[in-house]
TORPA-4810 file (N, C-alpha, C, O; in nm, 3 decimals):
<nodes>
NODE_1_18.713_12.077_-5.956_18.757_11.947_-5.905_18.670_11.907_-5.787_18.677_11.989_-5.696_X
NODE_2_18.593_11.807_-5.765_18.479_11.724_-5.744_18.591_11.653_-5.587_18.674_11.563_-5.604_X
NODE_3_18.571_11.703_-5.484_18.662_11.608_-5.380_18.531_11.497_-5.256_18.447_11.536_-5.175_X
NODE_4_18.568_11.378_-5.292_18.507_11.295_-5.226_18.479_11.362_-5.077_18.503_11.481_-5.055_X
NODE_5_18.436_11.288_-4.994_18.401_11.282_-4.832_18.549_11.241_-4.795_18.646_11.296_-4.741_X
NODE_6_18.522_11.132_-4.844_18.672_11.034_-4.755_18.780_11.168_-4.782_18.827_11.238_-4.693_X
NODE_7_18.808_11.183_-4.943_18.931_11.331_-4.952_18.910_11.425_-4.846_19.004_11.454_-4.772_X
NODE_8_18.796_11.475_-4.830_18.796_11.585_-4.786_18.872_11.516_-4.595_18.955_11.570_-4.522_X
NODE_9_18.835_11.451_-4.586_18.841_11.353_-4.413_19.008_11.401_-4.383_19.071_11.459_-4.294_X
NODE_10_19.038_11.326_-4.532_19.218_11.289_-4.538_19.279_11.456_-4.499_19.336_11.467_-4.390_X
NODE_11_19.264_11.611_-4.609_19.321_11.670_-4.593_19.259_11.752_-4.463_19.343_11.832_-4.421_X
NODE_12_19.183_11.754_-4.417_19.175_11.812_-4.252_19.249_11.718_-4.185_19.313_11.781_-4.100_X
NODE_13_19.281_11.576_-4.176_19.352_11.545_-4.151_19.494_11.550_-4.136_19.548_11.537_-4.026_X
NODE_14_19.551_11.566_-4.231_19.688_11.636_-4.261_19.740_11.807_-4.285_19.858_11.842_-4.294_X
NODE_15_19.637_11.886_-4.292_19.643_12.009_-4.208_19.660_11.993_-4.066_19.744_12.067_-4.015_X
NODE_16_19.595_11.908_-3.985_19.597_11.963_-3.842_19.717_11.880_-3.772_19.757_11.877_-3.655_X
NODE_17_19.771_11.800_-3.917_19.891_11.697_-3.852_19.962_11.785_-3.844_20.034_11.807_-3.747_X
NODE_18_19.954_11.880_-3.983_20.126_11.955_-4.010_20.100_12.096_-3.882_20.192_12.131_-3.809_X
NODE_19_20.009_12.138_-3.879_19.977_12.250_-3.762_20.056_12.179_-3.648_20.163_12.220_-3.603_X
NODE_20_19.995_12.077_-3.612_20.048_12.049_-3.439_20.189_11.992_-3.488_20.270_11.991_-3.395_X
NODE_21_20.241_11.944_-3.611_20.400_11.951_-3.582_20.491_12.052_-3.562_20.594_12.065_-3.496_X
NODE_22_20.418_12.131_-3.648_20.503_12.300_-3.628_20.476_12.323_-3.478_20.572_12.351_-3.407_X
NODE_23_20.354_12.314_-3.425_20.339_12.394_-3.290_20.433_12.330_-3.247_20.499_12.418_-3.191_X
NODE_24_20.536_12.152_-3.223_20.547_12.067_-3.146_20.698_12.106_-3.171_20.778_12.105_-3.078_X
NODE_25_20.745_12.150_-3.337_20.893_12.181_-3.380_20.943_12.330_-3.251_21.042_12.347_-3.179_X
NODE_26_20.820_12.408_-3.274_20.870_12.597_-3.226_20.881_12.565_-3.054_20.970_12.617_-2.987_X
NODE_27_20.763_12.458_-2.983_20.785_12.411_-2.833_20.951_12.343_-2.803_21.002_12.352_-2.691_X
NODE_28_21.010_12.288_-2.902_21.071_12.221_-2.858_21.212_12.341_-2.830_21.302_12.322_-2.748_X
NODE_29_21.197_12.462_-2.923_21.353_12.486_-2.930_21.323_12.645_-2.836_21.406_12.694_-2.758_X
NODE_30_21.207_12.696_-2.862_21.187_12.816_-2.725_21.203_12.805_-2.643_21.175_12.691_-2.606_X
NODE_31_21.253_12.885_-2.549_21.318_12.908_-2.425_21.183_12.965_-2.327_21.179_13.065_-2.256_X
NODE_32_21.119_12.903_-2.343_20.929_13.017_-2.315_20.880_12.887_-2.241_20.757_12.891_-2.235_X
NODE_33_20.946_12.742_-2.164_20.843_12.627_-2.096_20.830_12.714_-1.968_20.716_12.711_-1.923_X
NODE_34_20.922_12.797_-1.893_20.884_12.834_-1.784_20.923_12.996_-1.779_21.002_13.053_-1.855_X
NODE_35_20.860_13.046_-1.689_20.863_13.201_-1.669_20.866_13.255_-1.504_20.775_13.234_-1.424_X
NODE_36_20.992_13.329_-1.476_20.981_13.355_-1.324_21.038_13.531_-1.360_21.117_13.578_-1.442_X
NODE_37_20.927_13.604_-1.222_20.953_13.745_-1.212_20.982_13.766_-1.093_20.904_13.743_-1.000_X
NODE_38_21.128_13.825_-1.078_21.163_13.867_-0.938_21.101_13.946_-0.863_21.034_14.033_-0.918_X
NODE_39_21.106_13.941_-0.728_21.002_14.081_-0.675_21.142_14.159_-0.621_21.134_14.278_-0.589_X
NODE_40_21.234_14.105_-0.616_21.369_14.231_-0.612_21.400_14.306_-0.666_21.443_14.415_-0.628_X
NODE_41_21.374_14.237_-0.842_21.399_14.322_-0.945_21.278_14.312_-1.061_21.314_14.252_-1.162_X
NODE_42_21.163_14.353_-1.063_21.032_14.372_-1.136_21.093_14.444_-1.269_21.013_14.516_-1.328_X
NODE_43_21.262_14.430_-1.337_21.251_14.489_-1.452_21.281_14.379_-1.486_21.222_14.361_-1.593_X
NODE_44_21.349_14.272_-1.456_21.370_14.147_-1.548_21.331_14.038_-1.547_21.302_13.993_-1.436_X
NODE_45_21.317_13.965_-1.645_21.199_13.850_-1.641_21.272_13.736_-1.688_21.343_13.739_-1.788_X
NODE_46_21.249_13.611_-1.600_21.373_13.489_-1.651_21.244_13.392_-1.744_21.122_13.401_-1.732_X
NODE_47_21.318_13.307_-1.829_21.269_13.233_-1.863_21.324_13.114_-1.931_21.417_13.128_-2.011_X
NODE_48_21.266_12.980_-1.900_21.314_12.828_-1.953_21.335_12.787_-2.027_21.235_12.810_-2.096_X
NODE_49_21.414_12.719_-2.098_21.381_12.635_-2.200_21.416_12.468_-2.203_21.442_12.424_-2.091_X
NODE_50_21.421_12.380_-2.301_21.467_12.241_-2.299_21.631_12.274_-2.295_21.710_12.206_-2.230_X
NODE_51_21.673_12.401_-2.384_21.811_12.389_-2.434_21.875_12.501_-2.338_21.948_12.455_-2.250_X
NODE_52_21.860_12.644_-2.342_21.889_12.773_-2.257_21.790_12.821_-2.152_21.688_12.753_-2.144_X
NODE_53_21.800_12.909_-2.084_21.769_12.992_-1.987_21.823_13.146_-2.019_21.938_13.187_-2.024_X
NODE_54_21.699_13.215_-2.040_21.712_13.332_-2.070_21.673_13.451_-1.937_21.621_13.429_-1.828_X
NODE_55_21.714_13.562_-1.988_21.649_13.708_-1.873_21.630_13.801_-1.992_21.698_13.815_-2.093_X
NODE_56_21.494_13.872_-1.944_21.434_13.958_-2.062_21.446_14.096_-1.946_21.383_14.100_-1.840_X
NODE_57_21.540_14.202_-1.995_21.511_14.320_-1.931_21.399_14.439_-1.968_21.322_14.446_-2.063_X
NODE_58_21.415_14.505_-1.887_21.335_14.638_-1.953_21.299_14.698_-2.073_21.191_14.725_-2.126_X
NODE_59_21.447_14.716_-2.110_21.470_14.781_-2.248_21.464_14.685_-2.350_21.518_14.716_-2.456_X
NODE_60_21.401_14.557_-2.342_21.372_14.446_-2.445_21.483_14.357_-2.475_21.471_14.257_-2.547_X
NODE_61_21.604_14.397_-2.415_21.738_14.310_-2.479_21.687_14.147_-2.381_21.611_14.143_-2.284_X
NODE_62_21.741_14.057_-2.432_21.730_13.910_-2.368_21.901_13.860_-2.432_21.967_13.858_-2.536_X
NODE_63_21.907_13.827_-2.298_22.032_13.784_-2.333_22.019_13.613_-2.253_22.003_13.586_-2.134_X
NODE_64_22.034_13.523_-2.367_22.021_13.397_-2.283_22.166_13.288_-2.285_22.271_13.308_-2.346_X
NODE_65_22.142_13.213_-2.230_22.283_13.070_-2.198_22.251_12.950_-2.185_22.168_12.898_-2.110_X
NODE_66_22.339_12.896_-2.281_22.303_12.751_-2.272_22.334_12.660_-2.166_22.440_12.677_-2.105_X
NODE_67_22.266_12.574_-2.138_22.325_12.455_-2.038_22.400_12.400_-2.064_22.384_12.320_-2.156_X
NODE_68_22.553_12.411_-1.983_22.692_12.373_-2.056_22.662_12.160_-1.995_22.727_12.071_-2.051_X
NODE_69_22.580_12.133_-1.905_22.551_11.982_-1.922_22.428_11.959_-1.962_22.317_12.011_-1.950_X
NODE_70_22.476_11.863_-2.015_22.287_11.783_-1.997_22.265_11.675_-1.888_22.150_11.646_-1.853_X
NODE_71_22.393_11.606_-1.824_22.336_11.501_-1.744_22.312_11.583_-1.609_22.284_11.508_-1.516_X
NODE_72_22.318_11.726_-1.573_22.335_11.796_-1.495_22.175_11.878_-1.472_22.176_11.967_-1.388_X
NODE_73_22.075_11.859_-1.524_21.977_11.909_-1.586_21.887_11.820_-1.501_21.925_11.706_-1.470_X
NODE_74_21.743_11.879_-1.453_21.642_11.781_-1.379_21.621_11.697_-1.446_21.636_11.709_-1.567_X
NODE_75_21.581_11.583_-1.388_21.523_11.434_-1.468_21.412_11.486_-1.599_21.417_11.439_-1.713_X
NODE_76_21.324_11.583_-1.558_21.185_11.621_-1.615_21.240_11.717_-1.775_21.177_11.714_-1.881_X
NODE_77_21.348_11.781_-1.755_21.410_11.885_-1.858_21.465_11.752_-1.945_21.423_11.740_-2.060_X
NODE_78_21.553_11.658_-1.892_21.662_11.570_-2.002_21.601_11.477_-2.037_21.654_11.413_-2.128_X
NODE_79_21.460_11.423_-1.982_21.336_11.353_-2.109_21.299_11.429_-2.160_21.315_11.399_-2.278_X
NODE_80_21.248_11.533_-2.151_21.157_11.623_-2.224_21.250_11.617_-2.326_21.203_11.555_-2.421_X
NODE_81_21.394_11.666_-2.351_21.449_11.690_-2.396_21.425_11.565_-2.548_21.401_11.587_-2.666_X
NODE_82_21.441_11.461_-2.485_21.496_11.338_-2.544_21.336_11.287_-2.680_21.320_11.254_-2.797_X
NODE_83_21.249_11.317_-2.541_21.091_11.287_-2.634_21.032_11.374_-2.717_20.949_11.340_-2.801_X
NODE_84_21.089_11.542_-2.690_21.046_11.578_-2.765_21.069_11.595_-2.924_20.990_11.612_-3.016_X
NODE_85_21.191_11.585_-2.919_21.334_11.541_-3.023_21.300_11.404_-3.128_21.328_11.402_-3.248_X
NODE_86_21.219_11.270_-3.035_21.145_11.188_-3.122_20.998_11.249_-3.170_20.933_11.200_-3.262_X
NODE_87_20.968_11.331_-3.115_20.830_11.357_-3.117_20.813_11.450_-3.247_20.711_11.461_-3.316_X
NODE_88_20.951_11.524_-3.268_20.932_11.620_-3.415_20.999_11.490_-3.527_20.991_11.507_-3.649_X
NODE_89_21.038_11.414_-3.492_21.123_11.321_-3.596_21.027_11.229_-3.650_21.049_11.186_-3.764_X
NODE_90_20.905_11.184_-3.579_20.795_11.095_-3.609_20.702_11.154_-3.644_20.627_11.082_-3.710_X
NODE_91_20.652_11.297_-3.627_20.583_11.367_-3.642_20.624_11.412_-3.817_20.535_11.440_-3.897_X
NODE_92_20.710_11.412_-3.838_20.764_11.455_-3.994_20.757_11.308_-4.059_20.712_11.295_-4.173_X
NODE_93_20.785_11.238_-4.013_20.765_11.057_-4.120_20.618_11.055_-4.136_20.572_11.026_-4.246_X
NODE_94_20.510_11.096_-3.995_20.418_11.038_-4.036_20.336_11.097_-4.148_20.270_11.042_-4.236_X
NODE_95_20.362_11.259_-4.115_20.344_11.367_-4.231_20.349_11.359_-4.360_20.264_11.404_-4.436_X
NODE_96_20.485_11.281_-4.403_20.540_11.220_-4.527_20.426_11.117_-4.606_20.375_11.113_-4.717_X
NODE_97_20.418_11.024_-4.460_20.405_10.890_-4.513_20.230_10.946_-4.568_20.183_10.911_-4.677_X
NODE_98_20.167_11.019_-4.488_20.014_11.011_-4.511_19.993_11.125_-4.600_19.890_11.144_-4.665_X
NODE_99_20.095_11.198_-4.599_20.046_11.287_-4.798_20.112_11.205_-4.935_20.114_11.241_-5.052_X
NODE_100_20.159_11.094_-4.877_20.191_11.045_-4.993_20.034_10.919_-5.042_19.979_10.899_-5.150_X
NODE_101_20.020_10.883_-4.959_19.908_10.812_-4.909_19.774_10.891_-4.914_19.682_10.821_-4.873_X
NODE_102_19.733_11.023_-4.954_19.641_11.046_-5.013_19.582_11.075_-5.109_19.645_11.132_-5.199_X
NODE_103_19.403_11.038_-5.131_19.327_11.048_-5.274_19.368_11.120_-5.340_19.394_11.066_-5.448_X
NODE_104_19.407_11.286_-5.337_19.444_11.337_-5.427_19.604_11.342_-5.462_19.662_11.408_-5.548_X
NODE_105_19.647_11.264_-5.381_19.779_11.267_-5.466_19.862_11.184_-5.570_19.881_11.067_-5.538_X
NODE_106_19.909_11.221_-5.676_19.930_11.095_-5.809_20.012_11.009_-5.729_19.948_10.907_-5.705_X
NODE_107_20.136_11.008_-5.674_20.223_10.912_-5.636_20.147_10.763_-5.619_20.054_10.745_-5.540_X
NODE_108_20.174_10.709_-5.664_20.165_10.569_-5.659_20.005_10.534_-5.714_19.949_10.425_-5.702_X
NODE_109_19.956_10.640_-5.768_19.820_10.634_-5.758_19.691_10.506_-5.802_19.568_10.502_-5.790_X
NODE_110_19.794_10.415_-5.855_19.741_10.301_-5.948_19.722_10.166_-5.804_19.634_10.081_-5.804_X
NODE_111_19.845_10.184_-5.681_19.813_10.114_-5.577_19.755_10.157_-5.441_19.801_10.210_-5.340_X
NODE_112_19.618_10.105_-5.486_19.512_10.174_-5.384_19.589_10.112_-5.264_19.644_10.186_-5.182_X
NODE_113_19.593_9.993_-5.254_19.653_9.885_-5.131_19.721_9.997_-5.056_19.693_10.075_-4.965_X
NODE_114_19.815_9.972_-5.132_19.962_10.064_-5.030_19.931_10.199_-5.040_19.982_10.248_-4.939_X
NODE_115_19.876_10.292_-5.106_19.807_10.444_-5.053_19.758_10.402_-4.932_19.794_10.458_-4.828_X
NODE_116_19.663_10.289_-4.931_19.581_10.294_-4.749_19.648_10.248_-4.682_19.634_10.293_-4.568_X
NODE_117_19.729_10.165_-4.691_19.863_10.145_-4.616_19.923_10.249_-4.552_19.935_10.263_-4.431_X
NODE_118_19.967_10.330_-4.651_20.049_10.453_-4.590_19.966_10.587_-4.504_19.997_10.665_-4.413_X
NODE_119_19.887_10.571_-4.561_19.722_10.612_-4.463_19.747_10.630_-4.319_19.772_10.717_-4.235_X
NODE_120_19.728_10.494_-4.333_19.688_10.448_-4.199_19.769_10.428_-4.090_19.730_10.439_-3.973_X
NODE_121_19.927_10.388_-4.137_20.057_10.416_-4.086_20.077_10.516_-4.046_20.097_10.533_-3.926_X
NODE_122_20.080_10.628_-4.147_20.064_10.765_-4.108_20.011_10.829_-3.960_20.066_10.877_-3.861_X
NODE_123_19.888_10.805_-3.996_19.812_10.835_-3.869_19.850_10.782_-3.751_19.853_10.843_-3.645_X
NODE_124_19.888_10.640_-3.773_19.960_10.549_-3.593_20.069_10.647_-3.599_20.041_10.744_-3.529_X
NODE_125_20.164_10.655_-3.648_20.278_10.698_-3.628_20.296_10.873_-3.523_20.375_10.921_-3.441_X
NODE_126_20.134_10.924_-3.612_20.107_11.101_-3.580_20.037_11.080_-3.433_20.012_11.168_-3.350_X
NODE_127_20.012_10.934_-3.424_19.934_10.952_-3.326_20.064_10.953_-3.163_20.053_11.007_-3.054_X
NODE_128_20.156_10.881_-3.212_20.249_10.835_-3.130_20.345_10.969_-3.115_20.387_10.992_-3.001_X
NODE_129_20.367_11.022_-3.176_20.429_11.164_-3.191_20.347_11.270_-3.083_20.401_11.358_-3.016_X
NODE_130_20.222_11.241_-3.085_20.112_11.336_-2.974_20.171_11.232_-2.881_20.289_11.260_-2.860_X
NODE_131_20.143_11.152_-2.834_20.163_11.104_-2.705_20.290_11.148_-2.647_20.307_11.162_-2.526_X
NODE_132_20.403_11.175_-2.760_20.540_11.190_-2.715_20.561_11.347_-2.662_20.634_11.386_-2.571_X
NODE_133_20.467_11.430_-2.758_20.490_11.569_-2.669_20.385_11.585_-2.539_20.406_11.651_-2.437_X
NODE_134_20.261_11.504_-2.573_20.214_11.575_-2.400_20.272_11.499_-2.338_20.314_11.571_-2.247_X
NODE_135_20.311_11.395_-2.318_20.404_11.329_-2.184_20.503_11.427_-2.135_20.506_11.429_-2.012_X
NODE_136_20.596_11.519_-2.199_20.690_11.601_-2.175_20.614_11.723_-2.078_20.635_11.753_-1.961_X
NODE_137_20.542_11.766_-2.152_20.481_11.858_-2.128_20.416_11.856_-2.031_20.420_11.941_-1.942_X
NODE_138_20.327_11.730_-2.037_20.257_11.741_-1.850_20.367_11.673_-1.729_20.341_11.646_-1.611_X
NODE_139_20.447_11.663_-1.774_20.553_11.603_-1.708_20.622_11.788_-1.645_20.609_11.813_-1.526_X
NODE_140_20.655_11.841_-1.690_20.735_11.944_-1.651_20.638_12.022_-1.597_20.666_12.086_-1.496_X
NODE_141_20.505_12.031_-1.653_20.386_12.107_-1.578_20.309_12.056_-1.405_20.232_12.114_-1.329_X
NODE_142_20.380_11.915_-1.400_20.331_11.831_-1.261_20.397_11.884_-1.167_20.358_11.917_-1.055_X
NODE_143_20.558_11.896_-1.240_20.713_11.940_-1.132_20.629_12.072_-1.103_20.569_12.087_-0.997_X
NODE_144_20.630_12.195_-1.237_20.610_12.307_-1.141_20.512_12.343_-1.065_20.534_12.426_-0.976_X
NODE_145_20.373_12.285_-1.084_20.299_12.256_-1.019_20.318_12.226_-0.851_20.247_12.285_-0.769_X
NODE_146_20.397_12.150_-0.819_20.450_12.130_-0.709_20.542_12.188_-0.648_20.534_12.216_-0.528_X
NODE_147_20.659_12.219_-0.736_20.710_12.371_-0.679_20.729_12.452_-0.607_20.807_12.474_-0.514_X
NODE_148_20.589_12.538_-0.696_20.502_12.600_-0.657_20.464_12.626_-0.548_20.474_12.718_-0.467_X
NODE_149_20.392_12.480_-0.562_20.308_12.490_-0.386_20.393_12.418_-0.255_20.342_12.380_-0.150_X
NODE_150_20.474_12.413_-0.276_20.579_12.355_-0.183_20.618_12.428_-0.068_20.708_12.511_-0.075_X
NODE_151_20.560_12.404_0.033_20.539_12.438_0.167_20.663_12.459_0.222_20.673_12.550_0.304_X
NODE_152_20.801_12.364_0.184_20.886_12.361_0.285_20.985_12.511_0.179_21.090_12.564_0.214_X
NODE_153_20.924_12.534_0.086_21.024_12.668_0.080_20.940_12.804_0.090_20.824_12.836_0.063_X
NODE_154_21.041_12.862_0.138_21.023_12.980_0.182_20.924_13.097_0.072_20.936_13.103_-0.050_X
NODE_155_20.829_13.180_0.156_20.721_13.249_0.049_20.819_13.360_-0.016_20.808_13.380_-0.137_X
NODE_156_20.896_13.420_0.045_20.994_13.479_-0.029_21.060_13.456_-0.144_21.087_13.543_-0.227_X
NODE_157_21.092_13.314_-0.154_21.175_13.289_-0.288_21.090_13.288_-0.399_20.987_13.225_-0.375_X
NODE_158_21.096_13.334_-0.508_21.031_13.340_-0.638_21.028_13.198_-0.647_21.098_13.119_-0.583_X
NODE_159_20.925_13.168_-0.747_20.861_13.010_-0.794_20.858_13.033_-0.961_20.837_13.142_-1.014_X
NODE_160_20.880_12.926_-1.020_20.864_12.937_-1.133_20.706_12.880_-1.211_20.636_12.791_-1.162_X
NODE_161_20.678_12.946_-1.322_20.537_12.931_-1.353_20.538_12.909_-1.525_20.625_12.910_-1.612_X
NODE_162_20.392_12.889_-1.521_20.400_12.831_-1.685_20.474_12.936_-1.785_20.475_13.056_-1.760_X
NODE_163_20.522_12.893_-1.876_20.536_12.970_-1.978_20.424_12.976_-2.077_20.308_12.989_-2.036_X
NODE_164_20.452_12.968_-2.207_20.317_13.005_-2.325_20.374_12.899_-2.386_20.280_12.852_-2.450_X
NODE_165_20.523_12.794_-2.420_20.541_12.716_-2.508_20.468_12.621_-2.394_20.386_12.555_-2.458_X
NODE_166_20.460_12.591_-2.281_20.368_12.429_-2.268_20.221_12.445_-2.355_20.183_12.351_-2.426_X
NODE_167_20.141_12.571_-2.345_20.024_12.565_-2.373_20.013_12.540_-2.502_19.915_12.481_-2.546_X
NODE_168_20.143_12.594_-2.603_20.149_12.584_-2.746_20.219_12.437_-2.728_20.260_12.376_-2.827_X
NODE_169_20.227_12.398_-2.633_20.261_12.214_-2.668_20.131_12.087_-2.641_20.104_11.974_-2.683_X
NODE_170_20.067_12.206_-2.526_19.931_12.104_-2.515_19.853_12.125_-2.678_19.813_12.015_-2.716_X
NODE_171_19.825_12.233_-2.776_19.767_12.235_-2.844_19.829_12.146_-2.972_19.778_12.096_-3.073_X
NODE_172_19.943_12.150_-2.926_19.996_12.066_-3.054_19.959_11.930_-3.041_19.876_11.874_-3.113_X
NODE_173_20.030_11.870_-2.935_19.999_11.716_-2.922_19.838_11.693_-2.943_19.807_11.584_-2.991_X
NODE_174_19.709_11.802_-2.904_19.590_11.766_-2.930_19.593_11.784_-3.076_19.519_11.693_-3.112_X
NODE_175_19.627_11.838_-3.171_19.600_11.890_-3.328_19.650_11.740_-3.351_19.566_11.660_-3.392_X
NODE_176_19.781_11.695_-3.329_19.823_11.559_-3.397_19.742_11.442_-3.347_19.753_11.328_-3.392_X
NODE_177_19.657_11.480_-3.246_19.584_11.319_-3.184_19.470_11.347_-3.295_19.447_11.252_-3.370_X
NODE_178_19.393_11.467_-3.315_19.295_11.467_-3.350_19.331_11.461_-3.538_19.235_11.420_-3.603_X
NODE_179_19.450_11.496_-3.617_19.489_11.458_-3.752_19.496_11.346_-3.754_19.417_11.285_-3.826_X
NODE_180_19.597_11.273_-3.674_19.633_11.129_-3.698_19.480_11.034_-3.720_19.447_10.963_-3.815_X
NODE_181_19.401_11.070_-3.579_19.274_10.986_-3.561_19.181_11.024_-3.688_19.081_10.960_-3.718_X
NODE_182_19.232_11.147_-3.767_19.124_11.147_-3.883_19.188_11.087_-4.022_19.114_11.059_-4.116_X
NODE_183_19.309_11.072_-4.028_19.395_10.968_-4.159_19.367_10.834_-4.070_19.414_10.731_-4.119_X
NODE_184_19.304_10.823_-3.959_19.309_10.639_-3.936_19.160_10.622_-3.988_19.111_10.532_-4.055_X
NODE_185_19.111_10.725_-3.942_18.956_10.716_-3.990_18.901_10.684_-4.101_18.816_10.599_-4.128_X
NODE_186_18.984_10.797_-4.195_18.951_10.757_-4.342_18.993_10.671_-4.442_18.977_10.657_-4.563_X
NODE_187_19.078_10.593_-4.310_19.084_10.420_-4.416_18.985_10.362_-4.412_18.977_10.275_-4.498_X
NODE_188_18.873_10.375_-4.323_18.768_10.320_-4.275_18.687_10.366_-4.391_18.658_10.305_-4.494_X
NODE_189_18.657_10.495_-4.349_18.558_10.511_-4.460_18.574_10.546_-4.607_18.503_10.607_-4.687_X
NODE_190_18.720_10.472_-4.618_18.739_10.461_-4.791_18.664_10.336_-4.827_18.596_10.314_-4.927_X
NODE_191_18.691_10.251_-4.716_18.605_10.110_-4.785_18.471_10.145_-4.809_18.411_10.124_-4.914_X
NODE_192_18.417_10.210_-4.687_18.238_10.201_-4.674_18.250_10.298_-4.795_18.184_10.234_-4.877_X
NODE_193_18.285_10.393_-4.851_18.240_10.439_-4.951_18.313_10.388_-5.059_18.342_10.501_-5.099_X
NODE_194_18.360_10.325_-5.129_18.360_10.202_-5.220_18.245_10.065_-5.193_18.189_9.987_-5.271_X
NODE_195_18.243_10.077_-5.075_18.091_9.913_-5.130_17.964_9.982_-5.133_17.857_9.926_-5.157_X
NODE_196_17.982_10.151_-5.099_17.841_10.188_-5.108_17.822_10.227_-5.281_17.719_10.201_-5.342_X
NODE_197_17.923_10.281_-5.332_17.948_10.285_-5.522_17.959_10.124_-5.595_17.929_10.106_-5.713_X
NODE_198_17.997_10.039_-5.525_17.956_9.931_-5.559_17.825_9.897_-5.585_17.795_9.848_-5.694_X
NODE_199_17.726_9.921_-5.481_17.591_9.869_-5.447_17.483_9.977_-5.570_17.400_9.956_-5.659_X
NODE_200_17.556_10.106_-5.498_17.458_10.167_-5.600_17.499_10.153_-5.794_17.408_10.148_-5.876_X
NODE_201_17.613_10.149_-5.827_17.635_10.082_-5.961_17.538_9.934_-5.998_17.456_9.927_-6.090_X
NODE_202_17.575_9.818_-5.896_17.472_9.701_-5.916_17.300_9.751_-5.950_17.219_9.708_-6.032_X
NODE_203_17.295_9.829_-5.874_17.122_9.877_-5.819_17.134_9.902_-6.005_17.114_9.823_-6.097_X
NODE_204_17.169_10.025_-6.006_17.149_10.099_-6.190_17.159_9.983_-6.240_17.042_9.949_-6.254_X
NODE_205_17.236_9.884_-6.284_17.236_9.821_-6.330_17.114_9.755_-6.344_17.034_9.774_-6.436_X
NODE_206_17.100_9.665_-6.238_16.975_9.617_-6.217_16.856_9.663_-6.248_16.758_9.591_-6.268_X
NODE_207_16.857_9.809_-6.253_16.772_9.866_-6.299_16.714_9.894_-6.467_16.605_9.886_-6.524_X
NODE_208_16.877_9.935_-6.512_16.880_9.910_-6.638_16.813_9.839_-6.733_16.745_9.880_-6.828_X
NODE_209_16.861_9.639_-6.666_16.822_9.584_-6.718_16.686_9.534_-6.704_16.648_9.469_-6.802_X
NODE_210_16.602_9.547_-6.610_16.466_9.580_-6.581_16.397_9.672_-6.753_16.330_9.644_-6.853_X
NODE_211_16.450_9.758_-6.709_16.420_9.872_-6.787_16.390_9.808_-6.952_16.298_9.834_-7.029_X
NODE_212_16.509_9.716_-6.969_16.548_9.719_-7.115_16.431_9.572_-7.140_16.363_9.581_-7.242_X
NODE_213_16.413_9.467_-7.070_16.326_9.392_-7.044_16.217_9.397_-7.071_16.158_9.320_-7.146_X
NODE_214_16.154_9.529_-6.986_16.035_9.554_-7.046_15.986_9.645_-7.183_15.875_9.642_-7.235_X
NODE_215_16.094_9.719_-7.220_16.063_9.724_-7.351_16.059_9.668_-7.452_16.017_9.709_-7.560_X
NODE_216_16.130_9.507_-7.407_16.174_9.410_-7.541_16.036_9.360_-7.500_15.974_9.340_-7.604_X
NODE_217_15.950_9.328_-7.378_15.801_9.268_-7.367_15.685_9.415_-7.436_15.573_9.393_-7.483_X
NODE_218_15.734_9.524_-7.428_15.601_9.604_-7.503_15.629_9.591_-7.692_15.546_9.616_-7.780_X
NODE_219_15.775_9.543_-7.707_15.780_9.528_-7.880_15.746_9.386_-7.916_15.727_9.346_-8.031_X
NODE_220_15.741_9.334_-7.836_15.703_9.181_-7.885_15.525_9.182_-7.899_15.466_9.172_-8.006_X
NODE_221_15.467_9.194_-7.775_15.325_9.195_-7.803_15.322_9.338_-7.879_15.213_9.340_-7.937_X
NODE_222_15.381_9.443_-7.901_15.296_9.532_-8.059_15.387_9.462_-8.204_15.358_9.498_-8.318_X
</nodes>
């Protein structure tokens, strides 16, 4: 099976959509955005999430708890919360919409129109889904950032620090900017490669009949 340029454009495209949705689904529900180690107690290790707050001891047990509010929760936790929640919900439509919407797939396959339609939708939609998780993400990474370095508390008190789900959220929102931007792309270059099979069909042609021309002028004069 023979896969065009533009095909090939579409499914790296929608691999790296569905990659950074998964990365953007597993960020949203781990308890891993932030990580703090006591220096009182160096056997247990706390850590964040959108939904619980966990402690990881020694012996590997983690026992975590949910946040019995949400309006009780920092400003930075109850958006995150809210965007990232649209961010897996748009991230799965746009997924939908742009494998239904590609060359190799039969669905609808007779309306080119609306395949690039759904294309290209696709991709806005994947693209808006990235914007929705790094906003969260550098949003909660600014707070601890500051924290952190926050002069008026005391060097004694533990600070909280990145976890491993922001970094698996920065990579996601980049996988969906860079899928989406390649299903917007290859609406583009579905056209240019249709008027370039256009041109070169005319050319043969043209050629053809050249061709056939001058053999009807070498049978006439023999």
């Amino acid at each position: 099976m023979t896969w065009s340029c533009n095909t090939k454009v579409q499914l790296g495209g929608i691999f790296l959509s569905f990659f950074g949705w998964i990365s953007s689904c597993v960020t949203t529900f781990v308890p891993l955005w932030k990580h703090l180690n006591l220096d009182l107690n160096e056997l247990e290790i706390w850590t964040m999430g959108l939904w619980q707050v966990c402690v990881i001891q020694e012996e590997g047990i983690m026992a975590c708890k949910i946040y019995e509010s949400f309006l009780a929760l920092p400003p930075d936790l109850r958006v995150s919360r809210i965007l990232m929640a649209l961010s897996n919900g748009l991230g799965l439509l746009g997924f939908l919409m742009s494998s239904c919407g590609l060359d190799c797939c039969k669905v609808w396959k007779e309306k080119t129109a609306l395949k690039k339609q759904l294309t290209l939708c696709g991709g806005v939609i994947l693209g808006i889904s990235a914007i929705m998780t790094l906003i969260p993400i550098s949003w909660v990474a600014y707070t601890t950032v500051n924290e952190f370095w926050d002069e008026r508390v005391p060097e004694i008190v533990p600070r909280w620090e990145f976890g491993e789900a922001m970094f698996l959220g920065w990579f996601a929102g980049f996988f969906l900017v860079i899928g989406g931007l390649l299903l917007i792309c290859s609406t583009c270059l579905k056209g240019t490669e249709r008027s370039v099979t256009m041109k070169s069909k005319q050319g043969s042609h043209h050629l053809n009949t050249r061709i056939l021309l001058r053999i009807k002028e070498v049978h006439f004069w023999f």
